[in-house]
N, C-alpha and C positions, 0 to 999 in steps of 0.2 A: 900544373893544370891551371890554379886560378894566375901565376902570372901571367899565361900564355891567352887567358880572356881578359884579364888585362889588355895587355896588349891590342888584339883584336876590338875592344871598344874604345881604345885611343882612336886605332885606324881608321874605323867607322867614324868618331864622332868629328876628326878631320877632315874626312870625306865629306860630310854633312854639311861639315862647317864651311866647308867651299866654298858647296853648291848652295848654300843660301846667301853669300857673302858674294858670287856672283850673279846671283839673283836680284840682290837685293839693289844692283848697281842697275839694273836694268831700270832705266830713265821716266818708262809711262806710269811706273808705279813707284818709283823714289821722287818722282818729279813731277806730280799729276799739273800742276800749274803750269808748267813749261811746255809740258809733251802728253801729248793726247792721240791715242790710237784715233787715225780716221778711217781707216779702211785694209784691211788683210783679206785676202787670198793663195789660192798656189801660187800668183805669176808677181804680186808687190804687195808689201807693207805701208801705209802711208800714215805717217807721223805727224800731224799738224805742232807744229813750236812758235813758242810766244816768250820772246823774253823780253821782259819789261824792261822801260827804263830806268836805269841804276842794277839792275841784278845781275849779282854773285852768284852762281850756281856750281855746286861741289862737284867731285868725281865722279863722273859717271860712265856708260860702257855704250857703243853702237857697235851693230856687226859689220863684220869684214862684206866688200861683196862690191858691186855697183849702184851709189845712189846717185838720184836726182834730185837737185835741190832747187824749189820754184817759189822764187820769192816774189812776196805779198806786198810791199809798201813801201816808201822811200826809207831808208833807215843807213845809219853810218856802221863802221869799223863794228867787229864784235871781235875780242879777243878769245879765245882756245889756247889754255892750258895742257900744252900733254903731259901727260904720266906713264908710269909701266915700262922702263928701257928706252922711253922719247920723248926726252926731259925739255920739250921746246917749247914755245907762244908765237903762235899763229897767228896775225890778224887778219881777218875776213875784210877787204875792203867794201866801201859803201855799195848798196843795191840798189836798182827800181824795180817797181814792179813790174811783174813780166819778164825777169830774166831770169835764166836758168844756170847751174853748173852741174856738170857730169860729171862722177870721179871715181873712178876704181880702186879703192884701199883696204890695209889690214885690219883690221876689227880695232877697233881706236876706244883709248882713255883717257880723257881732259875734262878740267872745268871747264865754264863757259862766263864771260864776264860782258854786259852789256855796257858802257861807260857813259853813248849817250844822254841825252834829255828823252828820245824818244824809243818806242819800242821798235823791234824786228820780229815781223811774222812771216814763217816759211813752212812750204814743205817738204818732211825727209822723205822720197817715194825710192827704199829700197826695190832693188827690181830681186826677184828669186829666181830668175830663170837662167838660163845656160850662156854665162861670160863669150860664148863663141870667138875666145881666146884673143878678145878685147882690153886692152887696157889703155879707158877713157878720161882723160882731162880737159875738159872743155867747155867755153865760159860760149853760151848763147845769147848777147843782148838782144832788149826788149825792140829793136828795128831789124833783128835778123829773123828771116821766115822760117826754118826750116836748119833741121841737122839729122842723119843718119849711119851708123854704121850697122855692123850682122847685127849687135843685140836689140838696137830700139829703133825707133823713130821720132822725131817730135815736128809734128806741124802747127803753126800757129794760124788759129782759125779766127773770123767775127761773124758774132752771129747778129742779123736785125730784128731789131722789135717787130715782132710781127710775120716773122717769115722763120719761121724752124728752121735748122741745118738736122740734114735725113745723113746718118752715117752708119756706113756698111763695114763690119768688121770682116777682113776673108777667113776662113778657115784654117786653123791654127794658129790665130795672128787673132791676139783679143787687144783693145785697146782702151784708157784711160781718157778720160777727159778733164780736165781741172779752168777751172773760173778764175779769171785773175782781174780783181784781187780779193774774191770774195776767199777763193781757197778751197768750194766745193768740187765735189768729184762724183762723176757720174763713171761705172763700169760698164765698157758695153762686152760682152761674150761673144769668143770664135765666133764666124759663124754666123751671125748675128746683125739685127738692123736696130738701132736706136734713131731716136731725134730728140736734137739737144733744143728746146725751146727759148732760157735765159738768157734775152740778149747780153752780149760784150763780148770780148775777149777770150778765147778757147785757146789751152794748148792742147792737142792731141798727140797723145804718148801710146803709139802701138809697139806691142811685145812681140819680136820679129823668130823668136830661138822659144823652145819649151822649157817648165820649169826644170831644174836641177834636179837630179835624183840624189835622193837626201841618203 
């Protein structure tokens, strides 16, 4: 009897141990300086990252799934470390801002290493909603207008001093707005009219498929 509860809190306390040890890889909160929750809903997560320049950042986890990545500022190469079965280094080539990349991947673990003089600010806009049996790779520069397949949409908007842009979400189809390169985001819901007032630069990102059923 007592080996057999034994036993039984070994099991447990490696069960425990796991799930804090994959918890604890979880970036907005092992990495508050880097990653900063900006926005969560049922339909995307939005992740604002700041990696300074010279920063080394350890192990850490993002889920599997399709993100958007809308980068904020001129900045160079960032290397990525994998880990976990995908023992490779990645380098991210240089960005400007206002470009995008789409990417459909398996829940990923790497460092991150900035080598620069200057920083990289981006954001990670996981989408949650239904892959609609998409699997996207795809670099949007800052002079292209416009990309869609079933999952999303991205338009790139300007808006002038002075003159709001009035935006109509249809009905099951909510959409994102993101400032670039300021990095703010405005939600507007199904259904729904906003107006985006801050002049510049607009991507609009509407959610074309419903969330995932978890």
């Amino acid at each position: 009897m007592v080996t057999m509860m034994l036993r039984m809190a070994l099991v447990c306390g490696l069960v425990v141990g796991a799930a804090v040890q994959g918890s604890a890889q979880e970036p907005t909160r092992t990495l508050p300086d880097a990653y900063k929750l900006q926005l969560e809903n049922d339909h995307v997560r939005v992740v604002r990252v700041h990696y300074a320049a010279g920063a080394k950042l350890p192990d850490h986890t993002h889920p599997a799934g399709t993100t958007v990545y809308v980068y904020l500022n001129d900045s160079e190469g960032v290397v990525f470390r994998h880990t976990g079965g995908s023992n490779r280094a990645v380098t991210r080539p240089a960005v400007k801002p206002g470009a995008v990349r789409i990417s459909t991947g398996r829940e990923e673990h790497h460092t991150a290493e900035n080598p620069a003089s200057t920083p990289s600010d981006f954001l990670r806009i996981l989408l949650k909603t239904d892959g609609a049996g998409e699997r996207t790779m795809y670099r949007l520069q800052p002079n292209e207008e416009s990309f869609d397949n079933k999952q999303l949409r991205i338009t790139r908007l300007t808006v002038v001093a002075g003159t709001p842009l009035t935006i109509d979400a249809p009905a099951g189809q909510p959409a994102l707005i993101v400032s670039v390169p300021s990095g703010a985001t405005q939600w507007i819901a199904a259904g729904s009219r906003s107006t985006v007032s801050d002049p510049g630069t607009k991507l609009r990102i509407d959610l074309l498929t419903a969330p995932q059923q978890m």
